[in-house]
C-alpha positions as CSV (number, residue, x, y, z in Angstrom):
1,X,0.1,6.8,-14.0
2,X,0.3,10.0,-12.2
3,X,0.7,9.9,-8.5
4,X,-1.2,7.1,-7.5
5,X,0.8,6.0,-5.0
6,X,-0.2,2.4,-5.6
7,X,0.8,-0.8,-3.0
8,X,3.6,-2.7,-5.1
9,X,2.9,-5.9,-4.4
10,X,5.6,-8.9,-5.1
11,X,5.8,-12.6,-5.7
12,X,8.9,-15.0,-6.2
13,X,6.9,-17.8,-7.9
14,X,4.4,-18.2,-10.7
15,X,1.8,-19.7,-8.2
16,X,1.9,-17.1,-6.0
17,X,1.6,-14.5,-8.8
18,X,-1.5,-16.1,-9.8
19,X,-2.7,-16.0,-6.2
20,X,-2.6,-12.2,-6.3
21,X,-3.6,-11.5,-9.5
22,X,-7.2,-12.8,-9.1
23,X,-7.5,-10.4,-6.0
24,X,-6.9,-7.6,-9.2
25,X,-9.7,-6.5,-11.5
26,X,-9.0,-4.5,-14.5
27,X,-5.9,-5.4,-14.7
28,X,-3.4,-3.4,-17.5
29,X,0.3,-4.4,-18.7
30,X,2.6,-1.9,-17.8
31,X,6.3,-2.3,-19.2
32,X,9.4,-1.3,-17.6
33,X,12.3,0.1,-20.0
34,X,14.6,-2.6,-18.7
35,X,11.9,-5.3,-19.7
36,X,10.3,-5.9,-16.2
37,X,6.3,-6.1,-16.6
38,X,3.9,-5.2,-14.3
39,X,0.0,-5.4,-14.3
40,X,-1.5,-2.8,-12.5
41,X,-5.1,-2.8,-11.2
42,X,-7.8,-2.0,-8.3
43,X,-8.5,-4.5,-6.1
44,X,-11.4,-6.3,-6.6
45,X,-12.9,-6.2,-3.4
46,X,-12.0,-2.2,-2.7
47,X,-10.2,0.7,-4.1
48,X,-6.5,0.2,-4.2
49,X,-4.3,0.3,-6.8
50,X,-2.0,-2.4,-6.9
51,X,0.7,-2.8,-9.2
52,X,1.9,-6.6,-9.1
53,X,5.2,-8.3,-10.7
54,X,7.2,-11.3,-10.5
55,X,10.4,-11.0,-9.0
56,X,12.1,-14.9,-9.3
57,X,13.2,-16.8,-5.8
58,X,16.6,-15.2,-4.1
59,X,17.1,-12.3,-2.0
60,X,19.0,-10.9,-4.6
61,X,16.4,-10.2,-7.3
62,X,13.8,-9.1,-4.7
63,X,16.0,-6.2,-4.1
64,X,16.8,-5.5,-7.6
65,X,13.0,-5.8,-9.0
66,X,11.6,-3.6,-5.5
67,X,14.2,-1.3,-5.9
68,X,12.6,-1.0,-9.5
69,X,9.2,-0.7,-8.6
70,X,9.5,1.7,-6.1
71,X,11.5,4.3,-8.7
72,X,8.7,3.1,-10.9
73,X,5.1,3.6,-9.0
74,X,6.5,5.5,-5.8
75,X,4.2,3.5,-4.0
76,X,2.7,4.1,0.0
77,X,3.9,0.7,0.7
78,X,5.4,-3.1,-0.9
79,X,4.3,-6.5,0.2
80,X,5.9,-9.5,-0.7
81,X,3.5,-12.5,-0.6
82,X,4.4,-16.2,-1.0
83,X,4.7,-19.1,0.6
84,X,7.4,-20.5,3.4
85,X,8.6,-23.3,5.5
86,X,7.0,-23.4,8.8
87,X,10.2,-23.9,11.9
88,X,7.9,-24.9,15.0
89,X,5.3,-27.6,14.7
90,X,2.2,-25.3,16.2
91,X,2.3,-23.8,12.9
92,X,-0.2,-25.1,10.8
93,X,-0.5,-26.2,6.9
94,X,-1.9,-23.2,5.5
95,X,-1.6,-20.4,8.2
96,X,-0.4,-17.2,7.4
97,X,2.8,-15.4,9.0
98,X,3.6,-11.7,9.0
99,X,6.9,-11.1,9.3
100,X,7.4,-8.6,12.8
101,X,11.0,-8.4,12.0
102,X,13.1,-10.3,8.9
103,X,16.2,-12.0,9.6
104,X,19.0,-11.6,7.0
105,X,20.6,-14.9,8.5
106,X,23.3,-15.9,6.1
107,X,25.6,-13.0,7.3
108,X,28.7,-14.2,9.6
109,X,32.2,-14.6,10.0
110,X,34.0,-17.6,10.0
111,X,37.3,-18.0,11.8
112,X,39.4,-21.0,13.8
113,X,37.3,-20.7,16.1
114,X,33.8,-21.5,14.7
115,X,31.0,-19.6,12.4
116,X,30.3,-15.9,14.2
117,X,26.7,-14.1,13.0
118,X,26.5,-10.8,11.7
119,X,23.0,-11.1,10.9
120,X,20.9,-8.1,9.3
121,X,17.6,-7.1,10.9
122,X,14.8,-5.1,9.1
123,X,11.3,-4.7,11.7
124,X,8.1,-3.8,10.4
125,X,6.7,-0.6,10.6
126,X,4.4,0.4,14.0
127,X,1.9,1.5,11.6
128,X,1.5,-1.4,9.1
129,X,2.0,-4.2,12.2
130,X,-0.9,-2.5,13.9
131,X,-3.0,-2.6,10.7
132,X,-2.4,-6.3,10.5
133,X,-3.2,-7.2,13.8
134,X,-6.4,-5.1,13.4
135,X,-7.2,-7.1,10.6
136,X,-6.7,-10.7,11.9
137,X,-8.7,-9.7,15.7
138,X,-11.8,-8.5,13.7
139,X,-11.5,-11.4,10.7
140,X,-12.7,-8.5,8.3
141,X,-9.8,-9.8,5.7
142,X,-12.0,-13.4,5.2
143,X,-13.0,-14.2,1.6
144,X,-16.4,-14.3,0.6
145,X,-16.2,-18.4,-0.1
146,X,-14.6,-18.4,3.7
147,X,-16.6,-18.3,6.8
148,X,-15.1,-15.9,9.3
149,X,-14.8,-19.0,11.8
150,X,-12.9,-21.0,9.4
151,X,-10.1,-18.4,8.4
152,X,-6.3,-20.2,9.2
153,X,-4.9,-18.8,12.0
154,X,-2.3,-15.4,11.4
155,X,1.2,-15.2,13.3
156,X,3.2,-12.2,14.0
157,X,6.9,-13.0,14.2
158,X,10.2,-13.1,12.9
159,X,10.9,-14.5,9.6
160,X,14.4,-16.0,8.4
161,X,15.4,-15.0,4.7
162,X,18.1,-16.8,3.5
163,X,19.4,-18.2,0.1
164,X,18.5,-22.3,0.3
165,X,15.4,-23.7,0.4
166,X,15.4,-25.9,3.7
167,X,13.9,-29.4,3.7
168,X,15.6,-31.0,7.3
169,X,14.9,-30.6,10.6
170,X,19.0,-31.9,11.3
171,X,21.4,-30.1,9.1
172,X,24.3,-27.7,9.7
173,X,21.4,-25.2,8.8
174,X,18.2,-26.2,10.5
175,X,21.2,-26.7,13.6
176,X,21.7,-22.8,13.5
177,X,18.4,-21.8,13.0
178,X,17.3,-23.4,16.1
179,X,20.3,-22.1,18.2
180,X,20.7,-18.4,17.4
181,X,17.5,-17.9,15.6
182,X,15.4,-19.8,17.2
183,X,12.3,-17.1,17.9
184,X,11.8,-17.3,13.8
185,X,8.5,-18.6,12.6
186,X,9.0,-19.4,9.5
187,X,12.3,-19.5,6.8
188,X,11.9,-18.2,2.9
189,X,14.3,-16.6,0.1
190,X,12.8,-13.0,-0.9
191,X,12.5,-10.9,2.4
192,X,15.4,-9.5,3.3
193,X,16.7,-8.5,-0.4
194,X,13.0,-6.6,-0.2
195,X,13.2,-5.0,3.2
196,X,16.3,-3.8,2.6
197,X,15.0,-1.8,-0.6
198,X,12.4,-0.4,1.6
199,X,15.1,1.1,3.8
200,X,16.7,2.5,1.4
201,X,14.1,4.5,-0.2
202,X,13.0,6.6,3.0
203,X,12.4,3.4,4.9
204,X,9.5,2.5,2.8
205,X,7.1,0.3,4.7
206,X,7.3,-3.4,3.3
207,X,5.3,-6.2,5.0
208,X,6.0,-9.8,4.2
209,X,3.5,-12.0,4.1
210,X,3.7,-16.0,4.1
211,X,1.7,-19.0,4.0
212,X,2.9,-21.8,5.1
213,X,3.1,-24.9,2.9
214,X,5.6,-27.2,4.6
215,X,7.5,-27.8,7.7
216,X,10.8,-27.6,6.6
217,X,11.2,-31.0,7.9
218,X,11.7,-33.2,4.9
219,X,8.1,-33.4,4.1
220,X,7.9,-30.8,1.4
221,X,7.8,-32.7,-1.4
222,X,4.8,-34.5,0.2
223,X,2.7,-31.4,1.3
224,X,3.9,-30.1,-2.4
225,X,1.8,-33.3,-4.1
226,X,-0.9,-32.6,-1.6
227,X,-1.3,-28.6,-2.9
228,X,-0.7,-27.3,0.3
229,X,1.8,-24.6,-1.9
230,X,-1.6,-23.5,-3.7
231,X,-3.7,-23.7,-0.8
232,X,-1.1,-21.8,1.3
233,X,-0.8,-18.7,-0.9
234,X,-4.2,-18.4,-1.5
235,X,-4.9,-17.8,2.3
236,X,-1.7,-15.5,2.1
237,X,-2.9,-13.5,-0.8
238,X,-6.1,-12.8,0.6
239,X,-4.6,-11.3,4.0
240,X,-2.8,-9.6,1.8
241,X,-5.4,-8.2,-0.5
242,X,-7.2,-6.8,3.3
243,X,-4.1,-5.4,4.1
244,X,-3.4,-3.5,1.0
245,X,-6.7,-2.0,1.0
246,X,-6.4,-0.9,4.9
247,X,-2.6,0.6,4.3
248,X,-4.1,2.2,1.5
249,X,-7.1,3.8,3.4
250,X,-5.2,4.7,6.6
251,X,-2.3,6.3,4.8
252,X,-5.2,8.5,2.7
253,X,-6.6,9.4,6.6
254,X,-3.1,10.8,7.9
255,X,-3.1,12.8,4.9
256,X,-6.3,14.2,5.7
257,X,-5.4,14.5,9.7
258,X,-2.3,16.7,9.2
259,X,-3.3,20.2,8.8
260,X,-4.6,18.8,12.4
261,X,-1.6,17.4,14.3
262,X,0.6,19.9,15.6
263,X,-0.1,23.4,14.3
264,X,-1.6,26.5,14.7
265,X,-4.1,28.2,12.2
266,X,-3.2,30.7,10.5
267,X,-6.4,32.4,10.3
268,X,-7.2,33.2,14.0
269,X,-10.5,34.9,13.8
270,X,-13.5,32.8,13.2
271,X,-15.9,34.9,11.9
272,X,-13.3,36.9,9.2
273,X,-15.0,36.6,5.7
274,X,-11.7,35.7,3.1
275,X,-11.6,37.1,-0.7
276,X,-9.1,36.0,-2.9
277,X,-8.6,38.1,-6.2
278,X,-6.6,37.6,-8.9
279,X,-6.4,40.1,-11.4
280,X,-5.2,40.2,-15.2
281,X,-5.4,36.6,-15.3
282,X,-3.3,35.6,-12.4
283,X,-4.0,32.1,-11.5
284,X,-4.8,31.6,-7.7
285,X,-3.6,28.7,-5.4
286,X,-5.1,27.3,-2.3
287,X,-4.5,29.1,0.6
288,X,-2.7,27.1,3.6
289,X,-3.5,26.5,6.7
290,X,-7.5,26.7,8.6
291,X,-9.5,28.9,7.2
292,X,-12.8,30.0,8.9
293,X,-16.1,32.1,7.3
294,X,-16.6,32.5,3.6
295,X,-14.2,31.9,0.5
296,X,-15.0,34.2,-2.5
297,X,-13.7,33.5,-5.6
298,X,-13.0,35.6,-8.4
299,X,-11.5,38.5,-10.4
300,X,-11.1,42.1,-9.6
301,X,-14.1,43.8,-8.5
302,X,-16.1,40.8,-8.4
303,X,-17.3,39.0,-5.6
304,X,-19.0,35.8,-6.1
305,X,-19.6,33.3,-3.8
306,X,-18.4,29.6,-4.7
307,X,-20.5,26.9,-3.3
308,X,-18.3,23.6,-3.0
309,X,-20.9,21.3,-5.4
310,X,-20.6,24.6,-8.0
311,X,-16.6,24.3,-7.8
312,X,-16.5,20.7,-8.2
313,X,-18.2,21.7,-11.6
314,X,-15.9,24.1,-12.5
315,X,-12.9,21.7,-12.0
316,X,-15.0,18.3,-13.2
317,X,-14.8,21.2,-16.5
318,X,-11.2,21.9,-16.3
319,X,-10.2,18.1,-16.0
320,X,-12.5,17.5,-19.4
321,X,-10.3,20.2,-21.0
322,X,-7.2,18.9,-19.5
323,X,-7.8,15.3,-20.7
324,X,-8.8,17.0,-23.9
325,X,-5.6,19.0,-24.5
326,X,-3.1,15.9,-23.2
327,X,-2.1,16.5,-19.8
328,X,-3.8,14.1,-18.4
329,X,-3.8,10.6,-19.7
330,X,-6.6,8.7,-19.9
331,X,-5.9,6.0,-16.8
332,X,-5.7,9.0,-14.7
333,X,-8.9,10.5,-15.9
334,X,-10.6,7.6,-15.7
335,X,-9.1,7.2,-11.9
336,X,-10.0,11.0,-11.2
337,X,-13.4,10.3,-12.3
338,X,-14.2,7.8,-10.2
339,X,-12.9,9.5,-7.2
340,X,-15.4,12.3,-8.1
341,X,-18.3,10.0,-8.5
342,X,-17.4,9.1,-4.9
343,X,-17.1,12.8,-3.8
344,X,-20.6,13.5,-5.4
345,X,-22.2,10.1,-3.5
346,X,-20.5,11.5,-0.4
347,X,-21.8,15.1,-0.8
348,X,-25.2,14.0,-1.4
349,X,-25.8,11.9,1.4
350,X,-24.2,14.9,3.7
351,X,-23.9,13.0,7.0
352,X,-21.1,13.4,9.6
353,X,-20.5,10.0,8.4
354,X,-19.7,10.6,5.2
355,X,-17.8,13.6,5.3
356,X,-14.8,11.8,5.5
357,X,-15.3,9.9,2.5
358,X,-16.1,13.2,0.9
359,X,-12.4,14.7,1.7
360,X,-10.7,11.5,1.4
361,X,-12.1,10.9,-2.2
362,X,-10.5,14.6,-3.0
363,X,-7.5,14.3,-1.5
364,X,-6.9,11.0,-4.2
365,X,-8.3,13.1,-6.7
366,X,-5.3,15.3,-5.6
367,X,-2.7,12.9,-5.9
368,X,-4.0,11.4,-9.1
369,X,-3.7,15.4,-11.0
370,X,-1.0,17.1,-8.8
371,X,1.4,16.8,-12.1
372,X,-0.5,19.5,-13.7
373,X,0.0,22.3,-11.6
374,X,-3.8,24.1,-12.9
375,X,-5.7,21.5,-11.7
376,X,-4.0,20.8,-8.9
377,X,-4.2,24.6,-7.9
378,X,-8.3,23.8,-8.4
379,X,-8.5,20.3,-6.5
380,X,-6.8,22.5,-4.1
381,X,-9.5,24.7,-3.6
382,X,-12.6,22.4,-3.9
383,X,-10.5,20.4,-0.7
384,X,-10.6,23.6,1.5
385,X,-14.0,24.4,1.0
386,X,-14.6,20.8,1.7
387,X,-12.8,21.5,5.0
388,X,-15.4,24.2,5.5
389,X,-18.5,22.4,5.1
390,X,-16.8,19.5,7.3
């Protein structure tokens, strides 16, 4: 796949695979040594790369199977989406919760004198919150069957993960919920075993993302008769689906924004014209850090000016010969190639608007062929004199 960087995206039941997957177009099977399948695919409705698997219901597997897929895909972030049971009554049938923090509740001691909590906390990440609750004040994640007006209302709060599936509003369970836990929105099976795989891989960002489908109240097989399960995870894979794209975008734009954020330019003087030669054959890198006046390229006693739409050519070329000669596989050519044909769009309309676009389609291109050192080396250098005309 090369580096992608793809949002993994889980489900705990068949239904709310389903939900995802027709969010997904060109979908591709892509098997795991230890048997897990994926399918990986762009999102319908954008660009993102999503690579989707089943996971089963428990805490247990989620952390097993995310731990997998995030060895597998090294993704920018993992959702889990599925349904839940709501645990306050202004909760609606069918909205959408997004977990703020995930409460591991089942952890405790129990001694003479009663059952002590040692629960486990996992919050969500500043950055992906804030992208959510962007999302749900502008209503930019509605469906094109859904009117804007008639999207189910989004809650941002705690979610409790546990192990049982809870169905009364009077047990020894739904009792300690409501006493030490009582600020949770909603109760499920999968989040913590997920969050806690995020954490351990460089605090990954996971977001878990519900619909509601019962109460947790004793109705639930009644609301299960009346679809609200399907109905439920449909509006939770399409906040989702938003979201995934959005992660996906803004992580691309702190990429681009850090040569930005905290550093000085190397190359102080603005109006300093900069060759770099490589002779006998030496292969060439880009240069880091800012780098102002003209870039010549080329060998030893040459000097030939590169224009960017002339170097995107030249490594358009070298990816044909790359794909050619196997070191680049044909998902990832394809992907490059799109990413180009987005580059080209971007440099042809040559606004301050779509400038952005223009480096942001490079930098994926960079990510996609950063396994192959040459053409990395290239992308390299078609991104700083992208810089330039920026």
């Amino acid at each position: 796949m090369g580096k992608t960087h793809p949002i993994v995206v889980l489900t705990a039941l068949d239904l709310e695979y389903q939900a995802v997957r027709e969010h997904l177009a060109d979908a591709r099977l892509h098997r795991h040594p230890q048997g897990t399948r994926f399918e990986v695919g762009r999102l319908a409705r954008g660009r993102c790369r999503v690579a989707l698997a089943h996971v089963g219901v428990g805490n247990q597997s989620a952390a097993v199977l995310a731990e997998r897929a995030i060895a597998e895909f090294t993704p920018a972030a993992l959702l889990f989406v599925g349904v839940a049971g709501a645990l306050h009554r202004h909760i609606a049938l069918g909205d959408v919760v997004v977990a703020t923090h995930v409460y591991a509740f089942h952890g405790a001691t129990n001694d003479d004198e009663g059952l002590w909590g040692r629960p486990r906390t996992w919050p969500l990440s500043h950055r992906a919150d804030q992208i959510a609750r962007h999302l749900y004040r502008t209503r930019s994640w509605a469906r094109p069957s859904v009117e804007a007006e008639s999207l189910p209302q989004v809650h941002f709060g705690p979610i409790a993960a546990g192990e049982v599936v809870l169905n009364s509003t009077v047990s020894a369970l739904a009792r300690l919920l409501h006493e030490r836990y009582n600020d949770a929105l909603a109760i499920e099976m999968e989040g913590a075993g997920a969050s806690q795989a995020g954490l351990l891989n460089d605090s990954l960002p996971v977001v878990v993302v519900r619909g509601i489908s019962d109460h947790a109240d004793g109705t639930k097989e009644l609301t299960d008769r009346q679809l609200w399960q399907q109905r439920a995870v449909a509006n939770a894979a399409a906040f989702a689906a938003a979201l995934a794209e959005e992660l996906s975008t803004d992580i691309g734009r702190v990429d681009a924004a850090e040569p930005r954020i905290g550093r000085t330019p190397i190359m102080q003087t603005p109006h300093q014209n900069i060759r770099i030669i490589a002779s006998e054959g030496a292969q060439v890198g880009a240069q880091t850090g800012v780098v102002h006046g003209d870039v010549h390229i080329g060998v030893a006693g040459e000097r030939a000016r590169v224009d960017l739409p002339t170097a995107l050519l030249r490594f358009r070329a070298r990816l044909d010969d790359a794909r050619t000669a196997g070191d680049v596989d044909a998902e990832t050519y394809a992907a490059a190639e799109a990413e180009l044909r987005e580059a080209d769009k971007a440099l042809q309309a040559d606004s301050p608007a779509t400038r952005g676009a223009l480096l942001m389609a490079l930098k994926k291109v960079r990510g996609l062929v950063g396994d192959v050192a040459d053409l990395a080396a290239k992308i390299g250098m078609v991104i700083m004199l992208a810089q330039g005309v920026s």
